[in-house]
C-alpha positions in Angstrom: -43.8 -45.6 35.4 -40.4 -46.7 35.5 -38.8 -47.8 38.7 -35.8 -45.8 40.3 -32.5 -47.2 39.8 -30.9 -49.1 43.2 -27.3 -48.5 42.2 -25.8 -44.9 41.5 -22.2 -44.7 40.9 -20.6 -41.6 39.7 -16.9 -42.5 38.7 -15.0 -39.4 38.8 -10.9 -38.3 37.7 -10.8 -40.8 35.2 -10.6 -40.1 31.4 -12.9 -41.6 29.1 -12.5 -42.7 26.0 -15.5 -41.6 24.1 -16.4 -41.1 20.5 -12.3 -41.7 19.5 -11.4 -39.0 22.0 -9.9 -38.8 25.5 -11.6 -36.6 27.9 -11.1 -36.0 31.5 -15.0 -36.3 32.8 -17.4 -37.9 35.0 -19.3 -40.4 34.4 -22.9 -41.4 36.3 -23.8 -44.9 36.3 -27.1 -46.1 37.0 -27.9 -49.7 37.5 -24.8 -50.7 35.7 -26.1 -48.8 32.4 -24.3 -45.0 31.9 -26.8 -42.7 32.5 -24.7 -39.4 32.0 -21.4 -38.0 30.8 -19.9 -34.7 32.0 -19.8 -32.4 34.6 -23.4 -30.9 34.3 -25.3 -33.9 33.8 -23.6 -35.8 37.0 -24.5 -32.7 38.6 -27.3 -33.4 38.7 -27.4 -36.7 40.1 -25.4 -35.8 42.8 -27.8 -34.9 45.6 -29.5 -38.0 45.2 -28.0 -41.2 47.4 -24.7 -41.8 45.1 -21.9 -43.4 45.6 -18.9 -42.0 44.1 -15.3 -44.0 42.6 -12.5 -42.3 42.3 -10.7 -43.7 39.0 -7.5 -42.5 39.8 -6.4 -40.7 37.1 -7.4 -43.9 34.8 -9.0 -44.9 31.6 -12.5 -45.3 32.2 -14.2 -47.9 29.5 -17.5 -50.1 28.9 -16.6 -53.5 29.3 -15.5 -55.6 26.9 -17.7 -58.2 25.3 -15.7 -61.6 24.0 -17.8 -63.4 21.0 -16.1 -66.5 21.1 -14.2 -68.3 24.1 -14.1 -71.1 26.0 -14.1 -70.8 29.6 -14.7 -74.2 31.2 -11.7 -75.5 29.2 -9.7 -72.3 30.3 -10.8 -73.3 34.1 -9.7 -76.6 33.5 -6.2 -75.7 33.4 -6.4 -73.0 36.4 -7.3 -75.4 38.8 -4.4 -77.7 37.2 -1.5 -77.0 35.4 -1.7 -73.5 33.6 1.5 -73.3 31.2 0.1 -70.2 29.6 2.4 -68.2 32.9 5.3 -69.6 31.0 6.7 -69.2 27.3 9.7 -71.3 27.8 10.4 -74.9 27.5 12.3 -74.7 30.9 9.4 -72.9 32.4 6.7 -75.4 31.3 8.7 -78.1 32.9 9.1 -76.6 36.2 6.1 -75.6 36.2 5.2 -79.9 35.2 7.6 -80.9 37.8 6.5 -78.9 41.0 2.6 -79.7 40.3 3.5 -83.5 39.8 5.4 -83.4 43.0 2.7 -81.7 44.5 0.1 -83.7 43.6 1.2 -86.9 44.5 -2.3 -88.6 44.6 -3.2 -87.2 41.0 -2.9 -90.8 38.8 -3.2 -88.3 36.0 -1.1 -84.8 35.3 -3.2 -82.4 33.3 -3.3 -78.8 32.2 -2.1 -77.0 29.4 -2.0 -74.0 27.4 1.8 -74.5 26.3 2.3 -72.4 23.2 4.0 -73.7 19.9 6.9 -70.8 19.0 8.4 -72.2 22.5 9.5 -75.5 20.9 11.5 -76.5 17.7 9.5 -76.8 14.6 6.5 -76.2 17.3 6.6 -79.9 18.3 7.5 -80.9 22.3 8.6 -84.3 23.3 8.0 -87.1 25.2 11.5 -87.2 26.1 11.1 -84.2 27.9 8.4 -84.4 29.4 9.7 -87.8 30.9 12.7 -85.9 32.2 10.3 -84.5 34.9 7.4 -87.0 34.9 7.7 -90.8 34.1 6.0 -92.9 36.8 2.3 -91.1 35.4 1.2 -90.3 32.4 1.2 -86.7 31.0 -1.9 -84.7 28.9 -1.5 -81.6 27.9 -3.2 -79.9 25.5 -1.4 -76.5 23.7 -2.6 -73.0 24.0 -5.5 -73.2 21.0 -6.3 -77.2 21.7 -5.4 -78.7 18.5 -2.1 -80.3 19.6 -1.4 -82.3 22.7 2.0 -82.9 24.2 2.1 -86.4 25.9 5.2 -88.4 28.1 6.3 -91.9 27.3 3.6 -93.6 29.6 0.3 -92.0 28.6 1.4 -93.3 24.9 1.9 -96.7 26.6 -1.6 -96.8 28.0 -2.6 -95.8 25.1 -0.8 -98.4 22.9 1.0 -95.4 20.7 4.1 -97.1 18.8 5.5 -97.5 15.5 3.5 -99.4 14.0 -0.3 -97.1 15.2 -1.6 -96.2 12.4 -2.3 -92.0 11.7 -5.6 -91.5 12.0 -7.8 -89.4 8.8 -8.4 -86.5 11.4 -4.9 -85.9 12.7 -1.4 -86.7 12.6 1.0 -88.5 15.3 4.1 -86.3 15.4 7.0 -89.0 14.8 11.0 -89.0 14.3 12.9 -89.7 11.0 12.5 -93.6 11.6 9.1 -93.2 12.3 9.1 -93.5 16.1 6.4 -91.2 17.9 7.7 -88.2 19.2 4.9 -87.3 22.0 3.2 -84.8 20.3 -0.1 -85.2 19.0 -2.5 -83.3 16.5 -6.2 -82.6 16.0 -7.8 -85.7 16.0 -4.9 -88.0 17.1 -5.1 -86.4 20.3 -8.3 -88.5 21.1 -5.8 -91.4 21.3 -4.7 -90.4 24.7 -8.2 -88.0 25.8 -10.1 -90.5 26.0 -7.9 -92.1 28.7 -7.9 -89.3 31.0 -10.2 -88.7 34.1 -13.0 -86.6 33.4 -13.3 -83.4 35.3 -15.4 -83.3 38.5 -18.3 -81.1 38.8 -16.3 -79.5 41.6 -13.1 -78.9 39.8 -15.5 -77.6 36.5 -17.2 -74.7 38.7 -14.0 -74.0 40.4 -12.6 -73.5 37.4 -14.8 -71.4 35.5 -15.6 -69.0 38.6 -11.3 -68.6 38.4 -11.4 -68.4 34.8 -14.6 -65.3 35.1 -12.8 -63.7 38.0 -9.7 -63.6 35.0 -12.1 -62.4 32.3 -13.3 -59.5 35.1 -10.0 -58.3 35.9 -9.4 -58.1 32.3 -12.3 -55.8 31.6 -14.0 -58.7 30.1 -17.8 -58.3 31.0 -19.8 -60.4 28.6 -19.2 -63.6 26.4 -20.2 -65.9 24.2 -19.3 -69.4 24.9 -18.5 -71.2 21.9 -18.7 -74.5 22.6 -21.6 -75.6 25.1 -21.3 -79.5 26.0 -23.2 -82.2 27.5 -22.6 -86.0 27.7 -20.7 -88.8 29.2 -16.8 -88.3 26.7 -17.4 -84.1 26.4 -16.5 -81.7 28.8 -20.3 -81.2 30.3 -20.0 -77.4 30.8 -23.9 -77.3 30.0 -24.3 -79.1 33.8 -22.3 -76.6 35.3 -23.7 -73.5 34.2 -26.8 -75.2 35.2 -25.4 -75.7 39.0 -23.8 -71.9 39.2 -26.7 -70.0 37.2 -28.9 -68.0 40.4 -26.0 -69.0 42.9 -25.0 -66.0 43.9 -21.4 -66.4 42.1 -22.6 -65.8 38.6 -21.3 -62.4 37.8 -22.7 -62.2 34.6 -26.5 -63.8 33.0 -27.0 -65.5 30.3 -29.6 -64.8 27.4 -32.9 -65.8 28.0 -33.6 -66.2 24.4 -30.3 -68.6 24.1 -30.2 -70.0 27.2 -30.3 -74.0 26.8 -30.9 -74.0 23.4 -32.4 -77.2 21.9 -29.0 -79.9 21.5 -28.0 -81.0 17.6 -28.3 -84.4 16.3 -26.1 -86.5 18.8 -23.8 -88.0 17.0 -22.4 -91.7 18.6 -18.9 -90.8 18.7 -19.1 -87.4 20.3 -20.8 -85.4 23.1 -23.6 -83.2 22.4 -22.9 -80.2 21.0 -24.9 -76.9 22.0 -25.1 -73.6 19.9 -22.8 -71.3 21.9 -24.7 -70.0 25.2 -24.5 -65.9 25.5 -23.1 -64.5 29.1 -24.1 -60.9 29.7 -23.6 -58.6 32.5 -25.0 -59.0 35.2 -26.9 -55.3 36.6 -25.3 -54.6 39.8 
């Protein structure tokens, strides 16, 4: 015999978008599943202990579900620098500037999510980026993380000149005598990445519980994360959805039947690499 739900929620003046059409009705939600649409059926729901939403006049949908995203790296940025708030050069830099002044104690400045269309021929500088920030070296990745704008001193640690050599993966964005410009691509961004201070486990949970509270205010309700990590160079995402999963500030699940899948081959050069780990909703 089935148990009885322990969560009714009737959501009521909103309009729902249902079968391609727009209709202004009820809705009866029981344990985070829709149990009923329409007046008649929520009817009959109602003398039992509900509790009732009023929508507001609003679109009422099922959550979304995202099949492929990456929300540690996302949370990386929120709890740094997040350039996606800007879609200007002078806006990234103030941005840049006001964190770095901020942040005094940081021997790094990192964030990202800078988008190409912002710069000419898509390519920042150094130059600029040393305009606002030259005593500490500058990584920042751009919007889809194939492309990495750098200042003048993370390419000196990282012994970028003239005469490096572009690696078979990637490119070193340079000038018309051959100088590099700052920017780097795809594989030539490991240059600099493997430089920079790995993430704590604090600033990794921190930043994925700011990155899901994001996704939830977007209507985003469910994922797939495409890139689950785990070893001493990757992002070790894998550990922290160890630490939050049953802390209380999970607000979705994973899979059972995907949870911590079985790791590929490890290859030398790279972290682990995990089949993308499913995130569902979690029944509230």
């Amino acid at each position: 015999m089935p148990s009885e739900p322990t969560r009714r929620v009737i959501i009521a003046n909103g309009r729902l978008f249902v079968d391609g059409y727009v209709r202004d009705q009820p809705i009866a939600v029981e344990d985070g599943r829709i149990s009923a649409i329409g007046q008649e059926a929520v009817d009959a729901l109602a003398p039992r202990r509900t509790e009732e939403i009023d929508a507001g006049g609003g679109l009422v949908l099922p959550g979304f579900q995202d099949s492929h995203i990456h929300v540690h790296h996302a949370g990386r940025d929120l709890v740094t620098i997040d350039l996606t708030e800007s879609d200007t050069v002078e806006g990234y830099l103030r941005q840049i500037a006001t964190y770095a002044r901020n942040h005094p104690e940081a021997e790094w400045i990192r964030g990202g999510g800078w988008s190409m269309p912002a710069f000419p021929g898509g390519v920042p500088t150094a130059a600029m980026l040393d305009a606002v920030v030259s005593d500490r070296p500058v990584y920042l990745p751009n919007s889809d993380g194939h492309g990495a704008w750098v200042n003048s001193k993370a390419m000196e640690l990282a012994g970028i000149d003239a005469g490096t050599p572009q690696p078979a993966d990637g490119r070193i964005e340079v000038d018309a005598e051959g100088y590099p410009v700052g920017c780097l691509q795809e594989g030539a961004m490991e240059l600099v990445s493997r430089l920079v201070p790995k993430f704590t486990d604090a600033e990794l949970d921190e930043g994925f519980l700011r990155a899901q509270r994001r996704l939830l205010s977007w209507g985003v309700t469910a994922w797939q994360d495409a890139m689950v990590e785990s070893g001493e160079r990757g992002l070790d995402n894998l550990a922290s959805y160890r630490r939050l999963d049953g802390s209380g500030e999970f607000a979705v699940e994973t899979d059972p039947t995907r949870d911590h899948p079985r790791p590929r081959r490890r290859n030398r050069a790279r972290p682990a690499v995990r089949p993308p780990l499913l995130l569902l909703p979690r029944r509230v």
